[in-house]
TIVO-2410 file (N, C-alpha, C; in nm, 3 decimals):
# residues 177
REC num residu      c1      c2      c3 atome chaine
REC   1      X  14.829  12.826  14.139     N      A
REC   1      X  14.774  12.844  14.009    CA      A
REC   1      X  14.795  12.716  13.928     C      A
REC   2      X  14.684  12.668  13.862     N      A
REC   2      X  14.706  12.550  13.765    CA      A
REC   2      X  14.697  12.637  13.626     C      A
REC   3      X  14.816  12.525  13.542     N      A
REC   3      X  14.786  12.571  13.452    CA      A
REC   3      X  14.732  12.427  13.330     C      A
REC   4      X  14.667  12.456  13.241     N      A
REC   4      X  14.607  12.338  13.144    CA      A
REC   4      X  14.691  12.405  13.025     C      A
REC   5      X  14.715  12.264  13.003     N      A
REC   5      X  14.788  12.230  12.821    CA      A
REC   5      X  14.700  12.157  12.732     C      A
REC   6      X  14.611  12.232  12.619     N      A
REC   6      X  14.546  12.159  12.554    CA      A
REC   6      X  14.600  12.144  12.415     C      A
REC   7      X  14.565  11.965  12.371     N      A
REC   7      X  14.644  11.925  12.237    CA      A
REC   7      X  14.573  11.987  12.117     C      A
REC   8      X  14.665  12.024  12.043     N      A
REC   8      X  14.600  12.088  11.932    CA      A
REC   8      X  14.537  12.023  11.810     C      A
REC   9      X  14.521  11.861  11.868     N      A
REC   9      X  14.492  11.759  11.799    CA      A
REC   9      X  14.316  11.743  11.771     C      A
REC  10      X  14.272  11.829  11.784     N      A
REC  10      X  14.111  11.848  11.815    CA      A
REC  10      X  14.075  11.827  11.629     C      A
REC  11      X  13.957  11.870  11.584     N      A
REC  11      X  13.894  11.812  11.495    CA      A
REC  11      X  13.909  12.000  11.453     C      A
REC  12      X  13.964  12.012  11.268     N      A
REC  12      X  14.000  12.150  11.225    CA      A
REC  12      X  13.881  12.162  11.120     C      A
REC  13      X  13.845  12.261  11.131     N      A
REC  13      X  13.744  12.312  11.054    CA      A
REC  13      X  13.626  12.188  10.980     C      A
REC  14      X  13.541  12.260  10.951     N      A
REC  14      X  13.353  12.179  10.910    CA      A
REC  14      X  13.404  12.078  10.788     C      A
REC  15      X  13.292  11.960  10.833     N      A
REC  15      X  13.301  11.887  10.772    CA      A
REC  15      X  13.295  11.901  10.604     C      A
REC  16      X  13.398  11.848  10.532     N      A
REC  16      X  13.404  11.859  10.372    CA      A
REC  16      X  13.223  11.826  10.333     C      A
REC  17      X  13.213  11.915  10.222     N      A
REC  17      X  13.070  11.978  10.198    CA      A
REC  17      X  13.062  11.895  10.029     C      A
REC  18      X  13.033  11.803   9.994     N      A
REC  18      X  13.004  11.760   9.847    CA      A
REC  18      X  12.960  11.843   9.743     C      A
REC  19      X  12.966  11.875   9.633     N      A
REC  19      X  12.912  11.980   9.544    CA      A
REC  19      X  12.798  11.901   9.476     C      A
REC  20      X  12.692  11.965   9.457     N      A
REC  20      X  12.571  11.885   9.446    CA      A
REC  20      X  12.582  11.833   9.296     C      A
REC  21      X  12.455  11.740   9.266     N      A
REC  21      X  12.490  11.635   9.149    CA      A
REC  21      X  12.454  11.778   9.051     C      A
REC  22      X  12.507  11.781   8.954     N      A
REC  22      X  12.530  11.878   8.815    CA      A
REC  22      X  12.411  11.801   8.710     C      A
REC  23      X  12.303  11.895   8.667     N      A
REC  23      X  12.245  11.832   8.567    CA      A
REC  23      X  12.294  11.807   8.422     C      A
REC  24      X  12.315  11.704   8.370     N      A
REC  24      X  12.348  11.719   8.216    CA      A
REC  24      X  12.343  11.795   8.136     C      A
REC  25      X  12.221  11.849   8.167     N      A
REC  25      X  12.229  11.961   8.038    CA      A
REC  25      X  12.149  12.074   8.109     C      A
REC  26      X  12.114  12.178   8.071     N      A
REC  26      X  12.029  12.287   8.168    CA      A
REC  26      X  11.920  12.322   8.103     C      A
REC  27      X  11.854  12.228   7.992     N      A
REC  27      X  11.702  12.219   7.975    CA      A
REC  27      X  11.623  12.201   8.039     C      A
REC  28      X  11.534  12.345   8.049     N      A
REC  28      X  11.398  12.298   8.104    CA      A
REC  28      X  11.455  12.333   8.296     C      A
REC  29      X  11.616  12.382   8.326     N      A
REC  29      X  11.618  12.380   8.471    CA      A
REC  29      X  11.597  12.534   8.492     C      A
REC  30      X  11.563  12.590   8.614     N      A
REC  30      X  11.555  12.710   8.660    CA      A
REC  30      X  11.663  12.785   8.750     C      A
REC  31      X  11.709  12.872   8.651     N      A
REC  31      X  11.823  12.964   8.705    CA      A
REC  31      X  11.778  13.025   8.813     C      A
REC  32      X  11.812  13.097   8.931     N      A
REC  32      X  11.858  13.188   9.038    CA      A
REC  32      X  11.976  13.256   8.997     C      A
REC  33      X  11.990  13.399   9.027     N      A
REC  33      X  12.042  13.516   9.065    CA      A
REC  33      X  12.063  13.545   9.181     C      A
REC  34      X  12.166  13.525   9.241     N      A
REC  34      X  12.179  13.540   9.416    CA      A
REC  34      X  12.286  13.698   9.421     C      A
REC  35      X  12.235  13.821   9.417     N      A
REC  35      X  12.332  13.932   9.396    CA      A
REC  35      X  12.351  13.976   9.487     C      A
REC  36      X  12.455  14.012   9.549     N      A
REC  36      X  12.523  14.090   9.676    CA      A
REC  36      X  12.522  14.165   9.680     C      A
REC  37      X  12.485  14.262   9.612     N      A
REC  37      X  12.454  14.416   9.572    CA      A
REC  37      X  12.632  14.538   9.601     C      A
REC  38      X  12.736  14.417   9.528     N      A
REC  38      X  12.841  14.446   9.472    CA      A
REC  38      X  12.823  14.563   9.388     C      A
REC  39      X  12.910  14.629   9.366     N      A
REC  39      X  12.902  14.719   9.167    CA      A
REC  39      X  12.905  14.634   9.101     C      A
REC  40      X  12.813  14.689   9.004     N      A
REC  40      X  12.803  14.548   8.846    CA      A
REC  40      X  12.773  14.413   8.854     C      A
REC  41      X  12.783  14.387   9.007     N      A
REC  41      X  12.751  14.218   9.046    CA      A
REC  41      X  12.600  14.162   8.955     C      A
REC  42      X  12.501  14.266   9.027     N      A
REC  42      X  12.381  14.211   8.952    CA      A
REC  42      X  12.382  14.236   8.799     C      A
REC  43      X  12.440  14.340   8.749     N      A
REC  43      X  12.439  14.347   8.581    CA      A
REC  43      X  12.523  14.227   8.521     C      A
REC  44      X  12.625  14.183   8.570     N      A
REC  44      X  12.715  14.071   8.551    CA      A
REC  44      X  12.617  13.942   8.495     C      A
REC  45      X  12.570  13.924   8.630     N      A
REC  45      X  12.483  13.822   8.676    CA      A
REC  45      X  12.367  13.767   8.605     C      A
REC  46      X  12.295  13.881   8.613     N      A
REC  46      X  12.204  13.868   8.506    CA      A
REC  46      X  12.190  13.847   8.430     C      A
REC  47      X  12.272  13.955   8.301     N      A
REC  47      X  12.282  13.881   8.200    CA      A
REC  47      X  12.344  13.785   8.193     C      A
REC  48      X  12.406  13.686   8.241     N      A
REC  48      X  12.499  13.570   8.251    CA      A
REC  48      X  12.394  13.504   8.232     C      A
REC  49      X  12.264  13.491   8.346     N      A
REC  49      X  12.181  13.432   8.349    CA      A
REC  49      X  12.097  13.440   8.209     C      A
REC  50      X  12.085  13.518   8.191     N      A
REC  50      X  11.954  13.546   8.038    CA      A
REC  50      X  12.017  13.463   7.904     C      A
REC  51      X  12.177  13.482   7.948     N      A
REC  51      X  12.259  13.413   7.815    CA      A
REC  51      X  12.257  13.236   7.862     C      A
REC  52      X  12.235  13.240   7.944     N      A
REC  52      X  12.244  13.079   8.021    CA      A
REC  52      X  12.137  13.009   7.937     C      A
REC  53      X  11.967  13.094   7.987     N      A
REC  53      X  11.842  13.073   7.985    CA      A
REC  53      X  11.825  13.047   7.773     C      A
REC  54      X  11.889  13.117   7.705     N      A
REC  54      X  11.872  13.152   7.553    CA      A
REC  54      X  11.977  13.053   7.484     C      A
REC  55      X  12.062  13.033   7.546     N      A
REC  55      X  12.189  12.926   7.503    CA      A
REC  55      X  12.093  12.803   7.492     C      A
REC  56      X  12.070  12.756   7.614     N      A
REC  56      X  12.022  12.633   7.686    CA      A
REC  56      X  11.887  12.616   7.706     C      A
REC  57      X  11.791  12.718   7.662     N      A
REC  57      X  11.663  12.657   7.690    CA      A
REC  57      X  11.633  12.618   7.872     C      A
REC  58      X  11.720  12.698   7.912     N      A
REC  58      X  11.642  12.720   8.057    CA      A
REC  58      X  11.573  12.828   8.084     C      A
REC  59      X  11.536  12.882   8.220     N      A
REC  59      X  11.435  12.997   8.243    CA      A
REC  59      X  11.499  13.050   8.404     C      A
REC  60      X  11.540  13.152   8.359     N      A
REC  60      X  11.533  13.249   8.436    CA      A
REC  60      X  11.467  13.247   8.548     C      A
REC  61      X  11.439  13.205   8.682     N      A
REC  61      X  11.346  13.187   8.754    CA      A
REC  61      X  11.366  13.297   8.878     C      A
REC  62      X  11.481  13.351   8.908     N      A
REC  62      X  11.433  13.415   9.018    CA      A
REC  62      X  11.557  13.529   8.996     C      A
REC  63      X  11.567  13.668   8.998     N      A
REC  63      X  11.694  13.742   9.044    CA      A
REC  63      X  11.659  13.800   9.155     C      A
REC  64      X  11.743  13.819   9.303     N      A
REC  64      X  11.735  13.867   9.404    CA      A
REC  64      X  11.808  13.894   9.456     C      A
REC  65      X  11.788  13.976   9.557     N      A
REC  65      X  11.948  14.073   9.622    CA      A
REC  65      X  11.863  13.928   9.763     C      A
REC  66      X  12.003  13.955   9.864     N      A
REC  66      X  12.031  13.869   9.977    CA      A
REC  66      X  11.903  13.872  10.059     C      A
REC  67      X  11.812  13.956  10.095     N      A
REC  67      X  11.741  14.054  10.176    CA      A
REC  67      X  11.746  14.136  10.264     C      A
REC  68      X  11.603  14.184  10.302     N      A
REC  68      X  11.589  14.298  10.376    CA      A
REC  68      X  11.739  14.290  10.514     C      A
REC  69      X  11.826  14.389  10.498     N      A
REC  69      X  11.911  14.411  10.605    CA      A
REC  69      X  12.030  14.359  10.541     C      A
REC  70      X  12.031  14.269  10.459     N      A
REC  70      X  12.147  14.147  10.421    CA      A
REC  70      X  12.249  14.235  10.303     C      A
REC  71      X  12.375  14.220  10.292     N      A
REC  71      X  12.411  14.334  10.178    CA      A
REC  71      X  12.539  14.222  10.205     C      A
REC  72      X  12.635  14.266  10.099     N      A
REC  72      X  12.756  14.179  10.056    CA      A
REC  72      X  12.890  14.134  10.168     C      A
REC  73      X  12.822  14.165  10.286     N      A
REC  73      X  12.903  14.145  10.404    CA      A
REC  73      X  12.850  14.117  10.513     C      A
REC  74      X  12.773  14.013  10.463     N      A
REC  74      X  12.652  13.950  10.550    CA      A
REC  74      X  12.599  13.793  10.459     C      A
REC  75      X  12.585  13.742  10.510     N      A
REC  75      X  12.488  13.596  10.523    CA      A
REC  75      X  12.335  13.615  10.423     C      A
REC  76      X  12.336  13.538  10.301     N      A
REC  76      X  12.211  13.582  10.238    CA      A
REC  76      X  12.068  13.498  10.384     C      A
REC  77      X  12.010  13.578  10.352     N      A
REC  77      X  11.894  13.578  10.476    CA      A
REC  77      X  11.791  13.378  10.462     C      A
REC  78      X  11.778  13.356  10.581     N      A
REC  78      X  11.712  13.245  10.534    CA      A
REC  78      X  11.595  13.213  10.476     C      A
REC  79      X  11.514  13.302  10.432     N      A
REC  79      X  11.402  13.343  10.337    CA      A
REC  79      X  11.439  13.355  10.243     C      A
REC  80      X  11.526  13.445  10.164     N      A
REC  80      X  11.590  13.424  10.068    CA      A
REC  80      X  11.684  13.271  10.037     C      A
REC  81      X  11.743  13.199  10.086     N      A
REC  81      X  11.792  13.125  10.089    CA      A
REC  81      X  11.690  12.967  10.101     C      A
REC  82      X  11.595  12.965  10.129     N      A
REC  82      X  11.452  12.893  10.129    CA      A
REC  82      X  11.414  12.900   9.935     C      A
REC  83      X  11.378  13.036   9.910     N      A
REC  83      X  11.293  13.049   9.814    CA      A
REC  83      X  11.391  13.016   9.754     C      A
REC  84      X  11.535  13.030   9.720     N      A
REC  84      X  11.617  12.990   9.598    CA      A
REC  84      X  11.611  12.808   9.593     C      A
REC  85      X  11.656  12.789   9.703     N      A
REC  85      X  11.655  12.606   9.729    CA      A
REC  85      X  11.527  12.568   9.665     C      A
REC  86      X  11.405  12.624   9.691     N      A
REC  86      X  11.250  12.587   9.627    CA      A
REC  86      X  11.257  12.610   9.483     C      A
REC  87      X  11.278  12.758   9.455     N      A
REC  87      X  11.239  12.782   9.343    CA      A
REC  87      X  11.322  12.744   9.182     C      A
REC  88      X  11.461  12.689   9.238     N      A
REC  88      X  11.572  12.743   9.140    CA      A
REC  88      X  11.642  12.580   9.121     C      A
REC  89      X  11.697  12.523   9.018     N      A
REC  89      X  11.790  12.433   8.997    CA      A
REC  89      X  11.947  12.439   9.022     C      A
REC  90      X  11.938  12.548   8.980     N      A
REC  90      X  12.098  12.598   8.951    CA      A
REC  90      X  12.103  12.743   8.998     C      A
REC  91      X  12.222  12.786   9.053     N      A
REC  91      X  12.199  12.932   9.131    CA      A
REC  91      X  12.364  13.040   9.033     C      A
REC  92      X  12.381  13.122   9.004     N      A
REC  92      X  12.489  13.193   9.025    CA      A
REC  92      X  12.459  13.335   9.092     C      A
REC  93      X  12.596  13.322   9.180     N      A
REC  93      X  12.583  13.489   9.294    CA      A
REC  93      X  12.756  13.506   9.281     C      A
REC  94      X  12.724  13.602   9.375     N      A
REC  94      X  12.863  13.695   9.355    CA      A
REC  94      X  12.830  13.822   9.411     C      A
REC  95      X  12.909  13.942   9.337     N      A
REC  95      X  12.997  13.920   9.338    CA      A
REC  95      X  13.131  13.875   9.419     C      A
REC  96      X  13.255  13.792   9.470     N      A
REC  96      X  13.375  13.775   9.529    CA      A
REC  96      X  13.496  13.896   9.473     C      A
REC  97      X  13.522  14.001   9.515     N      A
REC  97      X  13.589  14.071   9.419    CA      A
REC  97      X  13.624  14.223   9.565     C      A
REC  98      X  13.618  14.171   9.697     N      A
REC  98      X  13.664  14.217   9.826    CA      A
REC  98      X  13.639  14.114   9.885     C      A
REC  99      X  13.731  14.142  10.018     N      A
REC  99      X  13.757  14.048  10.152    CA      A
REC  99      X  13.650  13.974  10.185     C      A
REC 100      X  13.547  14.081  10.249     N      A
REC 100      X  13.443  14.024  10.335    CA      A
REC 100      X  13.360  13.951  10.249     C      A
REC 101      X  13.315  14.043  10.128     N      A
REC 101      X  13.258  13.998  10.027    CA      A
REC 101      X  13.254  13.813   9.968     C      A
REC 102      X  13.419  13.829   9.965     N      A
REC 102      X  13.390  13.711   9.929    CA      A
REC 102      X  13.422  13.598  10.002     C      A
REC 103      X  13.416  13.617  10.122     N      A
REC 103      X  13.363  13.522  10.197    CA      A
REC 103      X  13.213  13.528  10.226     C      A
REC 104      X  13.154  13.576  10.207     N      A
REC 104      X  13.027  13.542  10.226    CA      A
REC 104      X  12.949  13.511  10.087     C      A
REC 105      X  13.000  13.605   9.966     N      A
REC 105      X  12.957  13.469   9.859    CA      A
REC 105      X  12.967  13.374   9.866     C      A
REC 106      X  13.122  13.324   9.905     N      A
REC 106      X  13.130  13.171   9.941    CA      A
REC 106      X  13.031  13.097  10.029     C      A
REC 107      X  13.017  13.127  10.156     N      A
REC 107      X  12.934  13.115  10.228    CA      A
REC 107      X  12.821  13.044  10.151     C      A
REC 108      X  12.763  13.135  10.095     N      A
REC 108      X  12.601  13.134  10.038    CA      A
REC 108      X  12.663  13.036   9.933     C      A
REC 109      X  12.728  13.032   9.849     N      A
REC 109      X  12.795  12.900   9.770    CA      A
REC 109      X  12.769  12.807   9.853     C      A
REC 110      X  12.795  12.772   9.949     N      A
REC 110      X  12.832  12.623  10.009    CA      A
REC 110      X  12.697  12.600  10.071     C      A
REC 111      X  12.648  12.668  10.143     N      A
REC 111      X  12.496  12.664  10.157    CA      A
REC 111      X  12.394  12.635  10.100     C      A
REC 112      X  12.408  12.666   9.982     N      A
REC 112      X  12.338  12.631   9.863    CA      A
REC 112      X  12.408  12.488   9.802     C      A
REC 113      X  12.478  12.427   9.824     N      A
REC 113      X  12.548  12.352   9.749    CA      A
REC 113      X  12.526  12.232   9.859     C      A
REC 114      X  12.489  12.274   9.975     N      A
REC 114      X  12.463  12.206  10.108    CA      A
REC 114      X  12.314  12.137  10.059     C      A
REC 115      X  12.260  12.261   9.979     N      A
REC 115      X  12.116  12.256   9.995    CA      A
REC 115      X  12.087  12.165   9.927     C      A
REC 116      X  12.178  12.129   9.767     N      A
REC 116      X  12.177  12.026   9.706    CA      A
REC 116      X  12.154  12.117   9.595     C      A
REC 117      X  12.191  12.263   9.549     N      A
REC 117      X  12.151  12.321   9.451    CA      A
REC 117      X  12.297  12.387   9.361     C      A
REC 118      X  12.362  12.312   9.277     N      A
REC 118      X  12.426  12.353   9.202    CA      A
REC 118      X  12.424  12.530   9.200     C      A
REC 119      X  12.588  12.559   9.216     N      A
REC 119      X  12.599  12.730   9.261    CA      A
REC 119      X  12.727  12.746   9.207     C      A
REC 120      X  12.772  12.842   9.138     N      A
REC 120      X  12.868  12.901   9.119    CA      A
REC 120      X  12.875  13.067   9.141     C      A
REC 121      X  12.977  13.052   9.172     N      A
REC 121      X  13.027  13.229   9.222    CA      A
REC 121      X  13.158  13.308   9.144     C      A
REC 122      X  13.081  13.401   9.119     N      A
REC 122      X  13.135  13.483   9.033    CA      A
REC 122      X  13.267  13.566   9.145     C      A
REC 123      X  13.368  13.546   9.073     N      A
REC 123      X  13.454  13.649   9.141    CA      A
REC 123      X  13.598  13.676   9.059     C      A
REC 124      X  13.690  13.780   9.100     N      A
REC 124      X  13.765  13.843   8.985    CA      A
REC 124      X  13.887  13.782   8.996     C      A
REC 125      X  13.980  13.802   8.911     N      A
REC 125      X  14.110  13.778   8.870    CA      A
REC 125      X  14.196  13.819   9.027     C      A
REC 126      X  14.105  13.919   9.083     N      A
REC 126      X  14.244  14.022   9.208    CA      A
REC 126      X  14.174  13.926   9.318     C      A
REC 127      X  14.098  13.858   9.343     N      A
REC 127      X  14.040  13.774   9.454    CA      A
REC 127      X  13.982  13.648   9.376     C      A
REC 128      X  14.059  13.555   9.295     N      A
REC 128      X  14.042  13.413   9.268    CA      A
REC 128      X  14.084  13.322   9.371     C      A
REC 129      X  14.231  13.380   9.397     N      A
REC 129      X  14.278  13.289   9.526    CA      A
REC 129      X  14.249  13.288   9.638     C      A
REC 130      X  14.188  13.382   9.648     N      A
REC 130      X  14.107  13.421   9.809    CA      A
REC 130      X  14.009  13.358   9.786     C      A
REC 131      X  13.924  13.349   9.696     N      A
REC 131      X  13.768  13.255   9.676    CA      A
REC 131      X  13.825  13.135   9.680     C      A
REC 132      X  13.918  13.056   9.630     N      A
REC 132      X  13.955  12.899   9.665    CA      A
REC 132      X  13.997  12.895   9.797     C      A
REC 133      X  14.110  12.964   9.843     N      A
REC 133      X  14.099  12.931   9.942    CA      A
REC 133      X  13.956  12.917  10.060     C      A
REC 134      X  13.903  13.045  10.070     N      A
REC 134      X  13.768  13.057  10.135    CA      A
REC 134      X  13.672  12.937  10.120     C      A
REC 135      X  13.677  12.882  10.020     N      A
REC 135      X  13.561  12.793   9.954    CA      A
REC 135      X  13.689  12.612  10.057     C      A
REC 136      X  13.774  12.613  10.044     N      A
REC 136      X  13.861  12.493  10.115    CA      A
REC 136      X  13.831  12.553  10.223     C      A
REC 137      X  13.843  12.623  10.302     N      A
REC 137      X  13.845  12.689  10.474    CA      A
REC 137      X  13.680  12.598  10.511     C      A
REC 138      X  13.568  12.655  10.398     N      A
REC 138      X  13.485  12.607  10.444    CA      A
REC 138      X  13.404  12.478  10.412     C      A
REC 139      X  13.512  12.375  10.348     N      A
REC 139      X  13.485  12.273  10.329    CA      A
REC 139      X  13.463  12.263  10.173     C      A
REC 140      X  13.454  12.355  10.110     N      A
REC 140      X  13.394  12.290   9.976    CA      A
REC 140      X  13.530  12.307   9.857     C      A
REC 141      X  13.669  12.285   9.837     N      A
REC 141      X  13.743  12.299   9.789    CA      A
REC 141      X  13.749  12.299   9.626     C      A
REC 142      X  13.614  12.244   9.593     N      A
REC 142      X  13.635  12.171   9.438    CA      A
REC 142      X  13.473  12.236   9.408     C      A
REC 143      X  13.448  12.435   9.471     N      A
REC 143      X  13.373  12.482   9.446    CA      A
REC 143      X  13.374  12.511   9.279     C      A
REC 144      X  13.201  12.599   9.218     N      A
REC 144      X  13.255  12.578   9.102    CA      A
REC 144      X  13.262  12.798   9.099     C      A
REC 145      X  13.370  12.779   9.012     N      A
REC 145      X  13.384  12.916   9.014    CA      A
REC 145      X  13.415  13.003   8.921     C      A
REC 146      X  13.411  13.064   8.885     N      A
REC 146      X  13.344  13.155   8.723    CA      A
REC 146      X  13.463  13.358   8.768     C      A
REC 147      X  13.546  13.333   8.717     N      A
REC 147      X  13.672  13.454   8.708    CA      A
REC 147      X  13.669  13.558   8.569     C      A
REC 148      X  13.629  13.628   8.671     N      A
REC 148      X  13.617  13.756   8.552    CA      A
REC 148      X  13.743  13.855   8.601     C      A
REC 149      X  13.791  13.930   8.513     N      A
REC 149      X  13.894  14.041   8.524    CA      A
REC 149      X  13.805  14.158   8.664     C      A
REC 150      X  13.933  14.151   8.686     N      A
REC 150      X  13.899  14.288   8.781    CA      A
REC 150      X  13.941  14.408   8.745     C      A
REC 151      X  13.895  14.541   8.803     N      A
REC 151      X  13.756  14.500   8.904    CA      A
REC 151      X  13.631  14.518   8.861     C      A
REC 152      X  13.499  14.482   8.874     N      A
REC 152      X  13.357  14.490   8.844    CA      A
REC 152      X  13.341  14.608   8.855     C      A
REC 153      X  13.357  14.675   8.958     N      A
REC 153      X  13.270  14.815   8.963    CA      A
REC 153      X  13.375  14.905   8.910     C      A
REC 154      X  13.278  14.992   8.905     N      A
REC 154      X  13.362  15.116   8.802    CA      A
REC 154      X  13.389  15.067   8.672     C      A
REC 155      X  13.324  14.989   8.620     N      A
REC 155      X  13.354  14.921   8.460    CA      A
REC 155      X  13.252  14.947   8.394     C      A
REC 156      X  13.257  15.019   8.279     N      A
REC 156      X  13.143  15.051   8.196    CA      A
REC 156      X  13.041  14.965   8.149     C      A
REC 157      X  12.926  14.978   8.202     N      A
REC 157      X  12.791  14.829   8.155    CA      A
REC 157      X  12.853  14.744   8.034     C      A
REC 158      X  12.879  14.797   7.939     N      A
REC 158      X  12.901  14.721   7.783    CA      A
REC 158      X  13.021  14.625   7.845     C      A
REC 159      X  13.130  14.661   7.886     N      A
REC 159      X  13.238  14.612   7.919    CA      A
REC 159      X  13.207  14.466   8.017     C      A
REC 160      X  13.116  14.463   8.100     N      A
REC 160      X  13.056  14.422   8.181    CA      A
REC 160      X  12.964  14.287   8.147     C      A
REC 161      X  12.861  14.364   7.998     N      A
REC 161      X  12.765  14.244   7.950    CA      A
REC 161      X  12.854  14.198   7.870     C      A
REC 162      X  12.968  14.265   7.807     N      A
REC 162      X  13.088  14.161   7.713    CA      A
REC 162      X  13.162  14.051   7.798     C      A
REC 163      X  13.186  14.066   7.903     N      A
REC 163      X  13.295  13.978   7.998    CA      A
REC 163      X  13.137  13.861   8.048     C      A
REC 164      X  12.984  13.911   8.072     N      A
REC 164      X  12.919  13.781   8.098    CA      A
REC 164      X  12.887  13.698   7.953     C      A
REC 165      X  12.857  13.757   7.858     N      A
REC 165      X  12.866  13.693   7.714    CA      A
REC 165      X  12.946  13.600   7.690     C      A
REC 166      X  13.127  13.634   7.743     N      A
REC 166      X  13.208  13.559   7.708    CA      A
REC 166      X  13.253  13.445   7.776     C      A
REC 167      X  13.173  13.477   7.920     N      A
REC 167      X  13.138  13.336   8.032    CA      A
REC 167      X  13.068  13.191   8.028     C      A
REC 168      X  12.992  13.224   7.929     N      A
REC 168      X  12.847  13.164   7.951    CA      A
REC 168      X  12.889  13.017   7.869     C      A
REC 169      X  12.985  12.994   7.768     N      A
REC 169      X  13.034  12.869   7.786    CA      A
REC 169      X  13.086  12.778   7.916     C      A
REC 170      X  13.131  12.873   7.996     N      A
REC 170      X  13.254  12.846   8.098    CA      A
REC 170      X  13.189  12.789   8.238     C      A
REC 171      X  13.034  12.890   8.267     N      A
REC 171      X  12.989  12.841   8.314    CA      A
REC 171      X  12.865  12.753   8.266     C      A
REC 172      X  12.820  12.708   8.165     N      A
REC 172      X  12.778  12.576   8.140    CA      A
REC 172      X  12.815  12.513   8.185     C      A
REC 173      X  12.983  12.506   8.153     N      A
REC 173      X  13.069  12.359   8.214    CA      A
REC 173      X  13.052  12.371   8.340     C      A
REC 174      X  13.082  12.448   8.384     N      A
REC 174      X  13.060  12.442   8.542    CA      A
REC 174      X  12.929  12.365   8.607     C      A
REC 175      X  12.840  12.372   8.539     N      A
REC 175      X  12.702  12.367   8.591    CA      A
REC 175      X  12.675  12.206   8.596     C      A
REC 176      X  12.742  12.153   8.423     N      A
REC 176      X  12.659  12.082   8.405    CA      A
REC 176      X  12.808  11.929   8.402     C      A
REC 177      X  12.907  11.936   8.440     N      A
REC 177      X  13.015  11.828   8.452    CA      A
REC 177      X  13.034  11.832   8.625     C      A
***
């Protein structure tokens, strides 16, 4: 019997992922909605987005769940992931606020951020450190990321459009430094 000793010196996880160039200001750019079909993710989201679009004089350009088959523990679909890169400047998705979940927001974060399309991901206070880490695992460490109290679901709508209201400075900065 042979046996092989291999060095553990091999090449560790994907190459570091750049976060795409941030526009100055978000006039005139087109938001995306990337929703995981979390609880409250898309109500979050949305209005985040509408307050983005009314702050800033951008437009709303696309809200969409992942697609057909695709749900918050899965890979947003590459059709979906096409039309956002085409249609959109700037993207926010989510929700990160469970395990699987938010690794695959991340995912679709870095993908998009691959794509060259400014993305931030929404995720909670009980899974912040799990989204940084996740977001370093897969190369993008200095993701941009937007922390709301947990947890999203089961939180009364009002409670919900108050916590994206009170974002929408937070992620400006994000978007646009």
């Amino acid at each position: 019997m042979t046996t092989r000793v291999y060095a553990p010196d091999g090449e560790v996880g994907p190459a570091p992922v750049s976060l795409a160039p941030s526009p100055h200001v978000l006039t005139g750019t087109r938001i995306g909605v990337l929703d995981n079909g979390k609880p409250n993710a898309g109500l979050l989201l949305h209005r985040l987005g509408d307050q983005l679009a009314a702050r800033t004089g951008a437009s709303l350009a696309i809200v969409t769940a992942k697609g057909p088959g695709a749900n918050a523990a899965t890979p947003c679909t590459d059709a979906v992931m096409a039309r956002l890169t085409e249609e959109c400047d700037v993207v926010l998705t989510g929700s990160a606020d469970c395990g699987s979940c938010t690794s695959w927001s991340v995912h679709d974060t870095v993908q998009l951020e691959h794509r060259r399309v400014p993305t931030v991901v929404a995720t909670t206070t009980g899974f912040c450190d799990l989204t940084r880490r996740v977001a370093a695992g897969f190369g993008l460490p200095d993701a941009r990321i937007a922390v709301f109290p947990h947890p999203l679901g089961g939180t009364p709508d009002a409670t919900i459009l108050a916590w994206a209201d009170a974002a929408v400075d937070d992620v400006i900065a994000l978007l646009t430094h």
